[in-house]
N, C-alpha and C positions, 0 to 999 in steps of 0.2 A: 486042685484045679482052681483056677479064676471064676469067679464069683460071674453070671450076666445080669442084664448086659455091663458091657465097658466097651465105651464106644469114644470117639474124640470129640461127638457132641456134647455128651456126660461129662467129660473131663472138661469144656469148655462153658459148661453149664453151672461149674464147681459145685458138682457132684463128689460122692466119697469113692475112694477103691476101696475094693475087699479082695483080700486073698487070703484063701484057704489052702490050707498045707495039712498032711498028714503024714510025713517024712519017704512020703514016694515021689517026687516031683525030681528032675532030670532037665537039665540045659543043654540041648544040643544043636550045634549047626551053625555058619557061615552067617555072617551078619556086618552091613557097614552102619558103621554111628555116623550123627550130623558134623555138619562141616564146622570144623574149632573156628568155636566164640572169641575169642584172641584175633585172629588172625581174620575171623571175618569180619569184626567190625575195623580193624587199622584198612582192609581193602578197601571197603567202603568210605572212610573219609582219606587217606593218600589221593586214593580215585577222583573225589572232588577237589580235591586242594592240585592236580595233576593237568597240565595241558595237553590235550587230545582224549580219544578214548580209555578206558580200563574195562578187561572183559574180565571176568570172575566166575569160574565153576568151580560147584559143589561148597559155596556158600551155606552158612547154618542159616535154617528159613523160622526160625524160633523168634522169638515176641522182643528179644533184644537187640538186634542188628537191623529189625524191621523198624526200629524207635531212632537207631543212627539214620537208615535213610531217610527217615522222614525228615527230621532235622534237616539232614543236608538238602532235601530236595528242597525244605522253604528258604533256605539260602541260595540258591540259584542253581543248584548240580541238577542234572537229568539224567537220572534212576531208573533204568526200563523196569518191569514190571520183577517181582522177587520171585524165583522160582529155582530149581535145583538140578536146573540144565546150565544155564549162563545168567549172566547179572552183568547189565553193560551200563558203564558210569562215563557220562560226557562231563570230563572236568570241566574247572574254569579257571584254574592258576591259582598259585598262592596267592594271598592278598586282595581275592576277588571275589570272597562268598560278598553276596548283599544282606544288607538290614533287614530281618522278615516283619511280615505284619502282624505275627501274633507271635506268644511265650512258645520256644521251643520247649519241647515236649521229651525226654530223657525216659517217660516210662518207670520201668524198674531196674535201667543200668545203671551201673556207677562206672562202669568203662566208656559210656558217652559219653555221661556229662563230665567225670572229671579229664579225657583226654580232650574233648572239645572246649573244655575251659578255655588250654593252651593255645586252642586255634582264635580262638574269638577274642583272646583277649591282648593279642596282637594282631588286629585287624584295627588298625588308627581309624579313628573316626565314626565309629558305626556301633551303636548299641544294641544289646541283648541281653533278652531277658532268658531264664531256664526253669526249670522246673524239672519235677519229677512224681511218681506215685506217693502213698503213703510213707511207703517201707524208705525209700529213697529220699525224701523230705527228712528223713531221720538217720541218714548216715551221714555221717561227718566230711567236711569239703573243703576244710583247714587246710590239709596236709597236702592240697595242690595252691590253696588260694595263697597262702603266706609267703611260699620262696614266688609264685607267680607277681605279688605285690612287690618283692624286693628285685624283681626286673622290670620294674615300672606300671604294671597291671594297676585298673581300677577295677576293685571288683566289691559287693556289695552284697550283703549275705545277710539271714536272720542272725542272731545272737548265737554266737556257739558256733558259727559257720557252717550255718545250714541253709541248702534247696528253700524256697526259691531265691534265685541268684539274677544281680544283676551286674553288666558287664560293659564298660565305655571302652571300647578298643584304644590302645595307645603305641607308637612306638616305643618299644622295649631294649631292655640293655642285656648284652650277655653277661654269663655270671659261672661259676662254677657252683654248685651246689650238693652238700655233704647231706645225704637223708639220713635222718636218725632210724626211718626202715627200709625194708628191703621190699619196694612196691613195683613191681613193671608197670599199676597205672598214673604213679609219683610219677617216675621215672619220663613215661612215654609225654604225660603231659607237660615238660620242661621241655623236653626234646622236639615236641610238635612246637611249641611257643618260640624257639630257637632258630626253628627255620626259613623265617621271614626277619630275623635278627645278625645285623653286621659282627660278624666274630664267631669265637665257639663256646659253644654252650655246653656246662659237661655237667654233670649228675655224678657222684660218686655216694655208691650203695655201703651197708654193711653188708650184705652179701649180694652174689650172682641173682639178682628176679630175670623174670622170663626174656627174652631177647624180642620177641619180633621183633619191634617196632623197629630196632635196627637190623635186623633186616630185611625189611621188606623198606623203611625208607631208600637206603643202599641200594635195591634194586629199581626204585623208581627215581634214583639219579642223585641224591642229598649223597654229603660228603659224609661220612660216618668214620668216628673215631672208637675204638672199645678196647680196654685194656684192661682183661681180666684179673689180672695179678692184684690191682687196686678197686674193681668191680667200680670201675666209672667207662661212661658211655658219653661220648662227644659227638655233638652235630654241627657242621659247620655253615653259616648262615652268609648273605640269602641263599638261600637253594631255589634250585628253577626243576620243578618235578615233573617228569614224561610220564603218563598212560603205561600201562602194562597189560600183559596177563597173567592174571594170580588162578592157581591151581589152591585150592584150600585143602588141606590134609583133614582126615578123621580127630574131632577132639577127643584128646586123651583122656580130658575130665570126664565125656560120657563114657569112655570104653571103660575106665574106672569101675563103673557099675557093675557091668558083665565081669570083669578081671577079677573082681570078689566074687562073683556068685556062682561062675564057674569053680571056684577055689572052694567054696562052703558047702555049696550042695551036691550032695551025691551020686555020683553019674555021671557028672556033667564033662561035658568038653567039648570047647567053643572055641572058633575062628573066628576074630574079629578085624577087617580087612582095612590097608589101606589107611593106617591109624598115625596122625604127627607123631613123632618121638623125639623132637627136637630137647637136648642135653639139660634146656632150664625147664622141661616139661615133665622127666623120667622120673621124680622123685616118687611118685608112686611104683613103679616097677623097682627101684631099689627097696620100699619099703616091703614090699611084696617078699621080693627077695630074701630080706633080715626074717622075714615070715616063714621061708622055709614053701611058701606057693608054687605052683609047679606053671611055669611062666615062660615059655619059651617064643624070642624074637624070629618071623620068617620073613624070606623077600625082602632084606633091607634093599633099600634104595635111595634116592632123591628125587626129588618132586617140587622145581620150581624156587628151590632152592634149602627147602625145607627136610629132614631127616623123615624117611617114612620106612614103618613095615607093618605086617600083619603078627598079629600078636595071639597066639594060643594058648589057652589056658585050661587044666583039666582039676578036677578034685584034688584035694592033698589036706593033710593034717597040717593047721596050721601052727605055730609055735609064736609067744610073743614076743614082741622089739619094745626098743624106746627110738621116739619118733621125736626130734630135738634138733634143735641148732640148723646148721646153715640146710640140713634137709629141706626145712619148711618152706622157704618161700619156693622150693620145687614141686609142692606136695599141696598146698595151701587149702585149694579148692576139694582136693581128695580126700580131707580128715574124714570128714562126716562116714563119707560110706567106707574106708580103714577103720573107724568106730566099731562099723559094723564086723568088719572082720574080726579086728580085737575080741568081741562080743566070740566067737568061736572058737579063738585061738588059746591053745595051755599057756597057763602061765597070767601073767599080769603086765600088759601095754602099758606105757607112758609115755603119755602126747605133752608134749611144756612149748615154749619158744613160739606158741601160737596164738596170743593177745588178740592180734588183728580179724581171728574166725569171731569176736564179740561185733562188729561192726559192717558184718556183712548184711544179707540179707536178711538174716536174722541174728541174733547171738547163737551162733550153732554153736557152741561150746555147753549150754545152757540146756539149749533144745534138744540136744542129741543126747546129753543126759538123763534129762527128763522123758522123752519118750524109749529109749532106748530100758531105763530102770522099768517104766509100766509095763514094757513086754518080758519084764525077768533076769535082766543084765544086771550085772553089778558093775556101776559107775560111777566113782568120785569126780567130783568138778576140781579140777584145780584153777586157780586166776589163770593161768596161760593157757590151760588145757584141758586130761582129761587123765584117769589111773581105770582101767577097764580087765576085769578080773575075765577071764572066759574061762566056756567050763558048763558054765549052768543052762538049765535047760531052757530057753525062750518057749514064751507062750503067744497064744493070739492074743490082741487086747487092741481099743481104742487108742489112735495116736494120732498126732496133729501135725503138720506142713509147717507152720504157721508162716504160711505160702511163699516158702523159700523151698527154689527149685531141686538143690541138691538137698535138704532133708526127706521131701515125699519120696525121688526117689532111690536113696541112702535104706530110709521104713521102708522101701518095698522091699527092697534085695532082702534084706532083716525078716522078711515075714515070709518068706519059701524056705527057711529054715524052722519058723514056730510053730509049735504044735496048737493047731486048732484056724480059727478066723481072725483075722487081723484088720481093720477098717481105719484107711488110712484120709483124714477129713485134709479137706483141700487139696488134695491131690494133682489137680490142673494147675498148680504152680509148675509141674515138670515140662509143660511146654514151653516153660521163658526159654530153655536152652536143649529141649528134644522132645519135640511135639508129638515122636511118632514112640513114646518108649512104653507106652501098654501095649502097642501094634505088636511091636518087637518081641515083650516078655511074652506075647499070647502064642506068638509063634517058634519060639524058644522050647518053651513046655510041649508046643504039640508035638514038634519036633522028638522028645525027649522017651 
């Protein structure tokens, strides 16, 4: 059972969780996760860069899409209130956010500040400043700011190219641009910079990252070019972008959660409804699959243009994979809780081709070693990744967030399998991107 109370006050009080397991615990029943983080914050700034309105349901209402509106709204967009019925964004056009009177404020995304880079810093004329939180001030801003300067961008940064940032809007030149990785927030942010820029602007990846951004610009009117074979994406500039309405699908990074835990724990079997599956997103369902998880897609459909179904998942013995190469940037944000699976599965996981989990919210490569070994795993760090032996029996034990959203809850899923109590410190970091996911697990178990 769940430890009381745990409440959302608790959790926003950064309070610890505790869970208690005794290997009788059960996941059962029909469940939607929040509206994918991808896709809600590109609605959110398209929507203001957009002339007329944009209405928006089933938006994620979590602490990082809530940090894009604010942004935009001191730039001049009108944000009706955030809520998880509709979200109505009154553009102003490309090229028409205003100068604000204080530092925009980024929070703990790095999908704000580095796609909004792109925007602000082809806005001629008009300076801005950026910021962000602790964690955020410390992840790296190079890898948008450097091809952004070789298309004319003035942009100004701590040493090392870090938060706080500052930004003199310039007209900008197109360019083609080869990334040395395979980023959809690299990516998005040359593409947003492109479309207030004469000519095309194109990105070419080492591999496929995540698609929205084209398209969903494509659907709010920009010309888009994308040629998988060479995994480059072309925008073709100026674009004049129309209002829409965006339907937000289920993000798959939170159904992720459920997709293991349904998998590991005993009993279990869950519907989880109404879930994106869009092709640069599935890498966790093919890894699943190398796993031997019992994973089966229902109700496929479409949704506004986007790939959707409900996704079932029951108990199964899972078996290990090697998790490498162009899988990854499909997979990126899902390592942490696949850790956790590994952590059950025969045999011996290897995670490689993943450098970029050191520079997220935390070094989850590091972190998820480290907390995952104090609960009884056996876990090699490699520089790219992780060698995760399963098998052995987890126990309860103290472990840390170190308030990066998917490790708290990656260690919870982890701890309805340990034997004993588990106290998971910081735990209110799982609301940056699923506010409601103690609700959820409380009603999971009762269910079970």
């Amino acid at each position: 059972m769940l430890s009381a109370p745990i409440t959302q006050n608790s959790i926003a009080d950064h309070q610890s969780l505790t869970i208690r397991s005794h290997g009788n615990l059960a996941l059962q029943g029909r469940i939607r996760v929040p509206g994918d983080k991808s896709i809600s914050h590109r609605a959110l700034m398209l929507g203001a860069l957009a002339e007329g309105e944009t209405q928006i349901e089933g938006l994620l209402l979590g602490e990082d899409p809530r940090s894009t509106a604010a942004c935009f709204q001191a730039m001049g967009a009108i944000i009706s209130e955030l809520n998880s019925q509709r979200v109505t964004v009154q553009g102003i056009g490309l090229g028409n956010l205003r100068e604000p009177d204080d530092v925009l404020n980024a929070g703990n995304s790095g999908t704000t500040m580095r796609l909004m880079l792109g925007i602000l810093a082809s806005h001629a004329g008009r300076f801005f400043t950026v910021t962000g939180d602790q964690s955020l001030r410390s992840r790296p801003m190079s890898r948008v700011i450097q091809p952004l300067q070789q298309m004319g961008a003035t942009i100004w940064s701590r040493q090392g190219g870090f938060a706080p940032l500052a930004v003199q809007g310039q007209p900008l030149k197109s360019f083609h641009y080869h990334s040395p990785i395979a980023s959809a927030q690299v990516k998005s942010c040359i593409l947003l910079a492109g479309l207030a820029t004469e000519g095309k602007t194109t990105v070419t990846e080492p591999a496929l990252s995540r698609d929205h951004s084209e398209r969903m610009l494509r659907a709010f009117g920009a010309e888009v070019l994308v040629d998988p074979e060479t995994c480059s994406a072309t925008v073709v500039g100026p674009a004049r972008l129309t209002g829409q309405s965006v339907v937000v699908p289920g993000d798959i990074s939170s159904a992720a959660f459920w997709l293991v835990a349904g998998a590991i724990v005993p009993g279990s079997d869950l519907v989880i409804e109404n879930v994106g599956v869009n092709p640069t997103r599935t890498g966790i369902l093919d890894a699943l699959a190398a796993m031997e998880a019992n994973v089966t897609l229902e109700n496929q459909r479409q949704v506004a243009g986007e790939p959707v179904a409900d996704l079932r998942v029951r108990h199964s013995s899972l078996q290990a994979c090697t998790i490498a190469g162009d899988l990854v940037p499909r997979l990126i944000d899902e390592i942490p809780i696949l850790a956790v699976a590994a952590a059950f599965a025969r045999g011996t996981t290897v995670i490689r081709d993943a450098a970029e989990l050191r520079v997220k919210e935390s070094d989850r490569i590091a972190v998820m070693a480290a907390q995952l070994t104090r609960m009884g795993a056996q876990v090699s760090e490699r520089p790219d990744g992780l060698e995760i032996t399963g098998g052995s029996l987890l126990k309860g034990a103290e472990v840390d967030s170190h308030t990066d959203h998917r490790i708290a809850m990656s260690l919870a899923i982890a701890a309805l399998n340990a034997q004993g109590s588990t106290t998971i410190h910081r735990a209110e970091a799982a609301s940056i991107s699923y506010p409601d996911f103690v609700k959820t697990l409380e009603s999971l178990l009762a269910n079970g």
